[in-house]
Backbone bond lengths (Angstrom), bond angles and torsions (degrees), N, CA, C in turn:
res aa  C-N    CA-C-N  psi(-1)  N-CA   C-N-CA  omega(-1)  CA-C   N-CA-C  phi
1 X - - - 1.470 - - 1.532 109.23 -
2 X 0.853 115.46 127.23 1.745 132.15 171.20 1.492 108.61 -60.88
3 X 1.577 103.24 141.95 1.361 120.02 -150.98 1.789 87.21 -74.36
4 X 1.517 122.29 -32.71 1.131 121.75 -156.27 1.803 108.89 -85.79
5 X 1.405 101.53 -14.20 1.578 113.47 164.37 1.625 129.30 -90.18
6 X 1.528 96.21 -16.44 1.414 106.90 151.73 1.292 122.27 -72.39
7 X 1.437 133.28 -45.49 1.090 134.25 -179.66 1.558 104.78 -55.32
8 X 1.030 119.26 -51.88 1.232 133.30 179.77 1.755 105.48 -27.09
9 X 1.449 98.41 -74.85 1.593 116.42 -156.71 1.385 101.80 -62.30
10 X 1.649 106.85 -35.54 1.993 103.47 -167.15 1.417 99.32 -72.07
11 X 1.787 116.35 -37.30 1.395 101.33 175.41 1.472 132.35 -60.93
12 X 1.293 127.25 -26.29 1.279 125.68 140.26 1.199 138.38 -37.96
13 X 1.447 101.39 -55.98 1.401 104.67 168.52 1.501 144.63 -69.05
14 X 1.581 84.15 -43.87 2.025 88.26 152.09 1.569 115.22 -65.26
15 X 1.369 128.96 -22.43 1.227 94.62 -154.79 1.812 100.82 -94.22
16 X 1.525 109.28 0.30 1.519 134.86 169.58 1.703 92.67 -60.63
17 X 1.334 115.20 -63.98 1.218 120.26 -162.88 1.495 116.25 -69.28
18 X 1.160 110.46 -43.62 1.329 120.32 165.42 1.569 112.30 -35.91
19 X 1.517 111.24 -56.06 1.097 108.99 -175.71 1.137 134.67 -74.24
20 X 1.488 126.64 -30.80 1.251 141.05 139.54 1.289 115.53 -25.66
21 X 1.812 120.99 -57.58 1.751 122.08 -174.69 1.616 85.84 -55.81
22 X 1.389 127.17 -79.69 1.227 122.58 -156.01 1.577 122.68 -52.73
23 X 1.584 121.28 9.39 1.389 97.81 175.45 1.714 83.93 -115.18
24 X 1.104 93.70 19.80 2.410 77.52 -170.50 1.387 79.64 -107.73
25 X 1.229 128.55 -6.50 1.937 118.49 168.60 1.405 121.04 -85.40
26 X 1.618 105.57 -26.75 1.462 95.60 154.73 1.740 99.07 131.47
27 X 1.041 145.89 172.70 1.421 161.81 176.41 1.051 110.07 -74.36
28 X 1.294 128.27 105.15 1.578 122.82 -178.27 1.471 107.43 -150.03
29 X 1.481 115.37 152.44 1.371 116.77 -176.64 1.970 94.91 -92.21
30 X 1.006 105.11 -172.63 1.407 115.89 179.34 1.277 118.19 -94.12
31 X 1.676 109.92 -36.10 1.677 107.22 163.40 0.996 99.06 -105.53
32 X 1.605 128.39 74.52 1.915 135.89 137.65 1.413 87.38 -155.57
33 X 1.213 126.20 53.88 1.240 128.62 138.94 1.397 122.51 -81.99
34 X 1.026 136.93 117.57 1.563 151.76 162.16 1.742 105.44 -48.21
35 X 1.586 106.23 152.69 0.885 124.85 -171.18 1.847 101.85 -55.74
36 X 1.254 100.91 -70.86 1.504 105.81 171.09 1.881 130.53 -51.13
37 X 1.448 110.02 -19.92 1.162 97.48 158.88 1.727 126.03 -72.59
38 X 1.326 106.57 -33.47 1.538 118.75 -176.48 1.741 90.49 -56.08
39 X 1.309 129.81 -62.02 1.327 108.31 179.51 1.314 133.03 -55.40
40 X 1.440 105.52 -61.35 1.517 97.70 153.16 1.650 118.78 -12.61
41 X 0.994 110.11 -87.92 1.628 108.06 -162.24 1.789 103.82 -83.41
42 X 1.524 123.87 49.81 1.167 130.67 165.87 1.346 90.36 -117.18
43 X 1.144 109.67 -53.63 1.743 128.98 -159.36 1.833 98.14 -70.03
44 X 1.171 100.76 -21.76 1.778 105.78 -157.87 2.136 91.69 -100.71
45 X 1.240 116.83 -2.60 1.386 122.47 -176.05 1.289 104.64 -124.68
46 X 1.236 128.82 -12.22 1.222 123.88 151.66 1.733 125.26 -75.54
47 X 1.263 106.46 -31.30 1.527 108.90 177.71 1.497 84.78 -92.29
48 X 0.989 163.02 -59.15 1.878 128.77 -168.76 1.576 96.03 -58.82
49 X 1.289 138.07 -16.76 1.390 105.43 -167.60 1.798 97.82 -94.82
50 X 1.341 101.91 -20.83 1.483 89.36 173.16 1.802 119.11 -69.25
51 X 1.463 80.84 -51.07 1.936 73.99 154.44 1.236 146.39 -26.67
52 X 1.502 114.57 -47.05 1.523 151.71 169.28 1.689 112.56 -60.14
53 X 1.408 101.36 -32.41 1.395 104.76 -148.29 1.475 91.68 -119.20
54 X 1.608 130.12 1.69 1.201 136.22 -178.58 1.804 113.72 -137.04
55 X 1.034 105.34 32.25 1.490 100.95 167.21 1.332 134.53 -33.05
56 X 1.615 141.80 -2.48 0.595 176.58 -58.62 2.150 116.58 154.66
57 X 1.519 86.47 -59.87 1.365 104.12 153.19 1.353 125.77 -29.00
58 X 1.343 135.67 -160.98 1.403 163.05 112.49 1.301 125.88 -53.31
59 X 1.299 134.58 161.79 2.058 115.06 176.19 1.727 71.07 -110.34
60 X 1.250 159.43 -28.71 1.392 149.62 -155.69 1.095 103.79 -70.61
61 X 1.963 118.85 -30.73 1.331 103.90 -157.19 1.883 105.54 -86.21
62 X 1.645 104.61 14.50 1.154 111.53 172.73 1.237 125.12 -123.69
63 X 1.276 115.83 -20.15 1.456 117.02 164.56 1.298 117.55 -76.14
64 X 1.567 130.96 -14.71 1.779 141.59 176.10 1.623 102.47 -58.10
65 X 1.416 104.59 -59.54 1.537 118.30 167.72 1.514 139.29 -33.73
66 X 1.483 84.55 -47.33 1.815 97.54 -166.11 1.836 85.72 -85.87
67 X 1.592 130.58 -39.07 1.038 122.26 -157.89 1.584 98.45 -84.42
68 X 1.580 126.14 -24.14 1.519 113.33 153.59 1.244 134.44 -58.95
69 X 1.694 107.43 -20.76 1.799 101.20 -175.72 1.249 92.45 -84.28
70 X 1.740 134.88 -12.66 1.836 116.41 -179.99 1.675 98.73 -73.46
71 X 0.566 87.29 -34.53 1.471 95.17 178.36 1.728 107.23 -36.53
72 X 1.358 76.70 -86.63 2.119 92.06 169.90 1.143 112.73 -36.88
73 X 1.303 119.01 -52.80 1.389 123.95 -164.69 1.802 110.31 -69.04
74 X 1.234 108.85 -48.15 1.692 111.84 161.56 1.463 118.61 -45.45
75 X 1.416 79.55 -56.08 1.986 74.21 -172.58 1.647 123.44 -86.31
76 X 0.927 104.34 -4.23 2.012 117.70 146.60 1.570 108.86 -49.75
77 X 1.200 112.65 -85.27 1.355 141.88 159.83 1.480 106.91 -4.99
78 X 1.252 107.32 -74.62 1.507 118.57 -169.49 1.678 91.36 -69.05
79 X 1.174 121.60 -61.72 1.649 102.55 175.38 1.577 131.68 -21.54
80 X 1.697 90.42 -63.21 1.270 106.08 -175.64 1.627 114.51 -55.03
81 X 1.166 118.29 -59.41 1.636 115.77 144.04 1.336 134.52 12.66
82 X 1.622 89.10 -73.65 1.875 113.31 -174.66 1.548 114.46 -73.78
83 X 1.567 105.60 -31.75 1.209 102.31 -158.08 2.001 113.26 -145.73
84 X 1.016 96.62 106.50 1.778 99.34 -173.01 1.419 112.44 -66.84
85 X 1.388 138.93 -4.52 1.428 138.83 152.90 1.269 118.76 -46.69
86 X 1.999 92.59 -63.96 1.897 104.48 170.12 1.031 115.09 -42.52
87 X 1.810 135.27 -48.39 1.112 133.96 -170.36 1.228 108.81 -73.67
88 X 2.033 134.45 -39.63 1.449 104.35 173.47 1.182 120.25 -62.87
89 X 1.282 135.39 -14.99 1.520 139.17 -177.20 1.569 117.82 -76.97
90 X 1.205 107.29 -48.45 1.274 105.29 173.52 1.404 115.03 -99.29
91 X 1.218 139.14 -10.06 1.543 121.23 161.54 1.870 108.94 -120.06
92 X 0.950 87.55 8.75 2.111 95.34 177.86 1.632 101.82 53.94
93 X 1.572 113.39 -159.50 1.107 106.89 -134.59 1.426 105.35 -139.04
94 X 1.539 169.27 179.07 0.846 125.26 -149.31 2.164 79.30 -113.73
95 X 1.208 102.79 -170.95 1.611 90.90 -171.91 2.050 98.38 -148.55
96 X 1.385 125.46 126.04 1.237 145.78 -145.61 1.924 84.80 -103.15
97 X 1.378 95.84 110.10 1.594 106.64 -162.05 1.623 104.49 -107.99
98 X 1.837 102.12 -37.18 1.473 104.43 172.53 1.480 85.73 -127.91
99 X 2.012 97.86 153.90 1.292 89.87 157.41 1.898 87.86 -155.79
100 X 1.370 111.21 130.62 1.471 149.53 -176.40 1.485 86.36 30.84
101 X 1.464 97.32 77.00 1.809 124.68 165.37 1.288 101.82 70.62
102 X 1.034 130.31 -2.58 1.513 133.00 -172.69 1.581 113.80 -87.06
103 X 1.281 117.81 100.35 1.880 129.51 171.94 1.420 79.65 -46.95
104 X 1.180 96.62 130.04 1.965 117.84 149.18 2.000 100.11 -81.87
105 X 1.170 158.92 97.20 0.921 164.17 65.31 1.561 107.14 59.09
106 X 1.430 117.15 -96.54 1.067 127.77 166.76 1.033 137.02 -36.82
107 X 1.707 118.70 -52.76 1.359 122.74 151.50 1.208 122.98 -56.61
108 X 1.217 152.55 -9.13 0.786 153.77 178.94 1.868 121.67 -88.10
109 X 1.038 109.62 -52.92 1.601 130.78 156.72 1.153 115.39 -59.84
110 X 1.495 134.61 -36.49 1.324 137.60 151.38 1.736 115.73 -40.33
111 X 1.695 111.17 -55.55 1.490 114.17 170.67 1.037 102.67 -78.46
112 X 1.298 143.51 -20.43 1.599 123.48 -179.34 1.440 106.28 103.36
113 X 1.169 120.61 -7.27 1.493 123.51 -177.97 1.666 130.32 -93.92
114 X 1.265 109.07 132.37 1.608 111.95 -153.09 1.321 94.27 -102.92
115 X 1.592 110.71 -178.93 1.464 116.64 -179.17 0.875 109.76 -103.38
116 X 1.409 134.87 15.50 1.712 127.03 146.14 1.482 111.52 -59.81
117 X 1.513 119.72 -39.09 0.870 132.55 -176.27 2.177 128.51 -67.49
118 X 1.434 69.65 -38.18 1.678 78.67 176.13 1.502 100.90 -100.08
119 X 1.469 146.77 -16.61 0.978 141.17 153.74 1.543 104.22 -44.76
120 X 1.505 110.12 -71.90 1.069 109.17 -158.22 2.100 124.01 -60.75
121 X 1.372 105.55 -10.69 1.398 126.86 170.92 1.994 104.31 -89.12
122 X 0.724 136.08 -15.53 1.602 138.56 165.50 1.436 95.30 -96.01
123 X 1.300 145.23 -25.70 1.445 123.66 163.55 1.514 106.02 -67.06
124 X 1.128 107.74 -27.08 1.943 108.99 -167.93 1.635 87.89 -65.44
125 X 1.577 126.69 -64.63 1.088 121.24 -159.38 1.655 117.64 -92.29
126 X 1.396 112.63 45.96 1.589 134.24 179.17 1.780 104.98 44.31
127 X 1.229 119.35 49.60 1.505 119.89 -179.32 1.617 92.45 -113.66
128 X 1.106 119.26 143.96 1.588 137.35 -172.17 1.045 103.65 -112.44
129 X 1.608 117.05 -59.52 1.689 110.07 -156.63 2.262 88.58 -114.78
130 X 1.198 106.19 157.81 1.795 105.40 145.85 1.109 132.27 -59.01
131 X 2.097 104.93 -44.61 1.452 88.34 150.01 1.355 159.87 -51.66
132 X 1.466 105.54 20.35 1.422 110.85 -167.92 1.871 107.08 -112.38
133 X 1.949 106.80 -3.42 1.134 132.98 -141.48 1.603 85.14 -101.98
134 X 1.052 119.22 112.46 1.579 119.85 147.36 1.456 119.58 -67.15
135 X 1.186 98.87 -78.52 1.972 109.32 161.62 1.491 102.29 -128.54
136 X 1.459 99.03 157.51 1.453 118.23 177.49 1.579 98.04 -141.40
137 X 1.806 119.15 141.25 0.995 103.01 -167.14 1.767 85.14 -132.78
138 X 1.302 111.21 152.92 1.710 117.56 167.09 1.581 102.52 -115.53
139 X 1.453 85.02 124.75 1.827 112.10 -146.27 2.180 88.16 -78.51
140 X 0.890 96.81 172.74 1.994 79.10 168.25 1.784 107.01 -105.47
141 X 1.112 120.82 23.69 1.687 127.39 166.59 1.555 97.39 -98.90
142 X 1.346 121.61 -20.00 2.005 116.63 175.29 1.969 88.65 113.93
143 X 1.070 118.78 5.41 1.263 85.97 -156.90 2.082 97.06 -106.10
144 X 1.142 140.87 -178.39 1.413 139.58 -127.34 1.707 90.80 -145.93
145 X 1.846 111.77 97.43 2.021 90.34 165.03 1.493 100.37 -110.19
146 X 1.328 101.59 134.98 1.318 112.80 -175.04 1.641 116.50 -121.27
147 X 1.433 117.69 124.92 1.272 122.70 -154.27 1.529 99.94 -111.48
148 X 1.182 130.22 124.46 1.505 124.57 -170.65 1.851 105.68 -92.28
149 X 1.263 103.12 167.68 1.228 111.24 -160.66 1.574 95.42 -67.49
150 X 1.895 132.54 -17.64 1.667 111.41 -172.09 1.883 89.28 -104.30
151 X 1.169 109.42 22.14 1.154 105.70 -174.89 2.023 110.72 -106.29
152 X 1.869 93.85 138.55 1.623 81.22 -175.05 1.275 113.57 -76.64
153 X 1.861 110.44 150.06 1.016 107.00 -165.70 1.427 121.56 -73.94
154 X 1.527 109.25 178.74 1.577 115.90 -172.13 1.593 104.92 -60.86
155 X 1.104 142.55 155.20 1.995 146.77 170.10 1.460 71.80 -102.30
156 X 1.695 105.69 136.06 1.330 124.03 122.32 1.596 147.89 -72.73
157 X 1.083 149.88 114.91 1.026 127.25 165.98 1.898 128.21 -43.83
158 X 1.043 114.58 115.27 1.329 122.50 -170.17 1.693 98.92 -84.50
159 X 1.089 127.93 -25.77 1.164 135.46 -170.50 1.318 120.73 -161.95
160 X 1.433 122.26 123.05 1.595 110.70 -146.82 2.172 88.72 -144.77
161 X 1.060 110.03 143.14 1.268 104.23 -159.33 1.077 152.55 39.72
162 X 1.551 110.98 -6.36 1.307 141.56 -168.10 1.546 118.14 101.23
163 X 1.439 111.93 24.90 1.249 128.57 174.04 1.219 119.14 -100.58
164 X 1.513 147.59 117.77 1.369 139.00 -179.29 1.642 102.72 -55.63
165 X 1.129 109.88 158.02 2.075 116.20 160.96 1.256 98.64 -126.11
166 X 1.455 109.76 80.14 1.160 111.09 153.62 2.035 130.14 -31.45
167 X 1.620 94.10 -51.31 1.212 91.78 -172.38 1.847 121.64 -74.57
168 X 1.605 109.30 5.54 1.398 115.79 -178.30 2.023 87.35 -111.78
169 X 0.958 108.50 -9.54 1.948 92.35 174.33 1.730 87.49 -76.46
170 X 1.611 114.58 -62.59 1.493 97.09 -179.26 1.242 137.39 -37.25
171 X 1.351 111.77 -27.91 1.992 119.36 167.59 1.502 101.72 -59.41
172 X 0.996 116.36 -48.61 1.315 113.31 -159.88 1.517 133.27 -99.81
173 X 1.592 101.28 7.85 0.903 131.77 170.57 1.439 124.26 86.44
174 X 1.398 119.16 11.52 1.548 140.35 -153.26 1.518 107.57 -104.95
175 X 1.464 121.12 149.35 1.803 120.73 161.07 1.063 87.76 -115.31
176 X 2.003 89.31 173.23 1.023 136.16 -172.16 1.591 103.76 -65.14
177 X 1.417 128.93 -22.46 1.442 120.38 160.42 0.907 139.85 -81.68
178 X 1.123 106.75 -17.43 1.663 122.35 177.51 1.560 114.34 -70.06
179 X 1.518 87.98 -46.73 1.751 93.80 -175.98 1.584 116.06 -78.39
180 X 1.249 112.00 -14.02 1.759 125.44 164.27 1.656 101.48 -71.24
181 X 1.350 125.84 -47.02 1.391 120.97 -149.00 1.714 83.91 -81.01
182 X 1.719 129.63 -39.07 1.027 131.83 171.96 1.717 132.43 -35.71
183 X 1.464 101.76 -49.03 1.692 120.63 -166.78 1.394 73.92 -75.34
184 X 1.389 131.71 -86.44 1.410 158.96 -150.21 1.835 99.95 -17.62
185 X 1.756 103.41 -52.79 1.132 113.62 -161.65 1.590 102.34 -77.70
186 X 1.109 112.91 -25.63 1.669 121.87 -178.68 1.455 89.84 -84.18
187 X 1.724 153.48 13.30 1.535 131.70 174.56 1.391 108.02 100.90
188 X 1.158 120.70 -1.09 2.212 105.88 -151.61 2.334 61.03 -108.69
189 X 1.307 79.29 159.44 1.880 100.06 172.01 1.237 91.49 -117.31
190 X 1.189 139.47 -51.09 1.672 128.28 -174.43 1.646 109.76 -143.58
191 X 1.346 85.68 178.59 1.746 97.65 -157.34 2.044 81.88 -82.59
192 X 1.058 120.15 -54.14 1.635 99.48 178.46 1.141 129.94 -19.76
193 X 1.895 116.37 -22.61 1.521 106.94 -172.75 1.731 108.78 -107.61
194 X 1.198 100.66 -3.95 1.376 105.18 162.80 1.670 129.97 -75.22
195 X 1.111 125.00 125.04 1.538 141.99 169.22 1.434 115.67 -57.66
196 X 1.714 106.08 -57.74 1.538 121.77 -169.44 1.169 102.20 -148.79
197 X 1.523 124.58 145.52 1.516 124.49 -178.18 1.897 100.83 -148.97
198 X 1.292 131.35 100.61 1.047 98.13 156.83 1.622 120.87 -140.87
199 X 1.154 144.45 -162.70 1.405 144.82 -154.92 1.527 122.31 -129.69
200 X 1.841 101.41 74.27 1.684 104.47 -171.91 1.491 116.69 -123.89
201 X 1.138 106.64 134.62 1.691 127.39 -170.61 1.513 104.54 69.16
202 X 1.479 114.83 35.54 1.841 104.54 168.34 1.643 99.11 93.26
203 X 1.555 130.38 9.90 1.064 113.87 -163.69 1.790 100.42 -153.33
204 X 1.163 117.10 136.48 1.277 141.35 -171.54 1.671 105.45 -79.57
205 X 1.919 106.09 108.80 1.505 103.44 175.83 1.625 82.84 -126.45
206 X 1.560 77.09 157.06 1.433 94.97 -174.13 1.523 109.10 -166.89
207 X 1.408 104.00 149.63 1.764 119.32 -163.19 1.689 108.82 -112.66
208 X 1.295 149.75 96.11 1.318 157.53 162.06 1.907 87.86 -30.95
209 X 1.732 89.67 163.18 1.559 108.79 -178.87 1.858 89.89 -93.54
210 X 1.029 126.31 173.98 1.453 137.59 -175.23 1.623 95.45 -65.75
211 X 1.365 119.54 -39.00 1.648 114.92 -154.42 1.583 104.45 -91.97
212 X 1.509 105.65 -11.89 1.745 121.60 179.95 1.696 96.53 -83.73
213 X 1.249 132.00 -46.66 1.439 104.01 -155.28 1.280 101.58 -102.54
């Protein structure tokens, strides 16, 4: 068989397979891809192109690969799931860029991101001035939510798997005692048994884990 009729058939066939891996990974847009999927499917397009480019090869020594990164890719997934640490680590966190017209500076140079950049994302969403910016948040996919000043503001999660967010009590001006002395008084003894916790209209809502209520 001719190298050029091989190419032929694997490209069919990977690109069958390809498609198959990508729906057993799940429904996803392209900007809410996670850090680790983008590799995944760098790493997973480099071995079909070596495939492509090695007819000569095996097709196993490329399908072993792609069926180890589902692998990875599941069991990321399922982490991320279990555990909201994994998730600030591997997809970070969202980051408070404006707040009541105010450039965050710091945050910003911390991500690396300039104000061409955030200019140019408030032209996308018809905003002219910052002053028009209550909060603006840089999402960790790159992308910009921006809440206008007649607009209600963003809810934080105060407590998110049973993890405090420290860095959303700081938005809001709150500690780590307050929001303990808070649950406490509503019945919860610690933030472990909480699901969801957050702080709207002056008042503390909050969601028990399945095994708490």
């Amino acid at each position: 068989m001719s190298d050029l009729l091989i190419i032929c058939i694997r490209t069919v066939f990977l690109y069958v397979f390809i498609l198959v891996i990508l729906r057993l990974m799940g429904k996803r847009e392209v900007g809410e891809l996670s850090v680790i999927d983008v590799v995944v499917f760098i790493i997973m397009a480099e071995v079909v192109a070596f495939s492509l480019d090695s007819p000569n090869k095996k097709l196993s020594h490329s399908i072993i690969p792609i069926i180890i990164l589902l692998g990875i890719q599941w069991l990321t997934s399922y982490l991320s799931l279990k555990s909201k640490k994994f998730r600030d680590i591997v997809d970070g966190d969202p980051t408070l860029i404006i707040r009541q017209g105010v450039i965050q500076e710091k945050e910003m140079r911390k991500h690396r991101y300039n104000l061409d950049d955030l200019f140019q994302q408030l032209r996308e969403q018809q905003i002219g001035s910052v002053r028009e910016v209550s909060y603006a948040y840089l999402e960790p996919n790159g992308n910009l939510s921006v809440f206008k000043n007649d607009q209600t503001p963003p809810v934080l999660a105060l407590i998110s798997d049973g993890v405090i967010q420290s860095r959303h009590l700081e938005i809001i001006g709150k500690s780590e005692k307050w929001l303990l002395e808070e649950i406490k008084a509503l019945g919860v003894n610690g933030e472990e048994q909480v699901f969801y916790c957050s702080f709207e209209e002056g008042k503390i809502h909050l969601q028990l884990k399945d095994e708490y209520q």
